[in-house]
C-alpha positions in Angstrom: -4.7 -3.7 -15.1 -5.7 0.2 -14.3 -3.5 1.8 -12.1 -3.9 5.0 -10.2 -1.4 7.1 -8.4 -3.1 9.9 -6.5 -1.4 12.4 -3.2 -4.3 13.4 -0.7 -3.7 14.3 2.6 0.2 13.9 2.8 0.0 10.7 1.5 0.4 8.3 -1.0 -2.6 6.3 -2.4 -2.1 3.7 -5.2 -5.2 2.3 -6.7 -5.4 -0.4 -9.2 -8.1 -2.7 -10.6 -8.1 -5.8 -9.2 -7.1 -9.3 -10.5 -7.1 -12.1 -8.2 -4.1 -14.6 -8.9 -5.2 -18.0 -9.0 -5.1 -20.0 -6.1 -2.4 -22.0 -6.1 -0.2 -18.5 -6.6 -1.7 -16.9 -3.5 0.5 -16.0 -1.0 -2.2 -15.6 2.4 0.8 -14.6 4.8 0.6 -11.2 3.0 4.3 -10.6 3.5 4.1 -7.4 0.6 2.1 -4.7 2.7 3.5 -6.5 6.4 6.9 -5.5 5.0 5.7 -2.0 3.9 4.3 -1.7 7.2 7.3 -2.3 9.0 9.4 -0.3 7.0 7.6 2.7 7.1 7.2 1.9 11.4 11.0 3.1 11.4 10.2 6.5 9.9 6.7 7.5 11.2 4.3 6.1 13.4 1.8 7.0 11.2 -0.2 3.5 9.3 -0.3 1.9 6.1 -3.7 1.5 5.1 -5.4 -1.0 2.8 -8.5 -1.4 1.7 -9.8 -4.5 -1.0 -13.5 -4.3 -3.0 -14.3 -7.3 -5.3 -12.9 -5.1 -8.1 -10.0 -2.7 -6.5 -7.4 -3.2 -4.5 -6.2 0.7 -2.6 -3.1 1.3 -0.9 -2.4 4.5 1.5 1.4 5.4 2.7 2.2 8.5 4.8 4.9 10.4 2.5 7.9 11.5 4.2 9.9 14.5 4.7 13.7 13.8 4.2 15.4 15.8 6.1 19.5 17.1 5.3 21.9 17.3 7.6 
């Protein structure tokens, strides 16, 4: 498996090569990216994006500014 790790635009985009599991591994409720999603929903209301091809599978978070008190 290739992986990427790339920052454009303020965000996060994680590429990798795609490997399908087999079948009777697949999890179709796609709880990894709806947690994600809600997690980053407390911080910014800016999206997670995803994006599958028949060979890659891309990821996009907003990064975040941590503020100190």
């Amino acid at each position: 498996m290739e992986i990427d790790l790339t920052a454009e635009d303020g965000r996060l985009v994680v590429t990798n090569s795609l490997l399908e599991k087999p079948k009777e591994l697949v999890d179709e409720g796609g709880t990894g990216l709806a947690n994600i999603s809600q997690r980053y929903s407390y911080f910014t209301d800016e999206t997670v994006e995803a994006d599958k091809t028949v060979d890659m599978f891309k990821v996009s978070v907003p990064l975040i500014e941590i503020e100190t008190i």
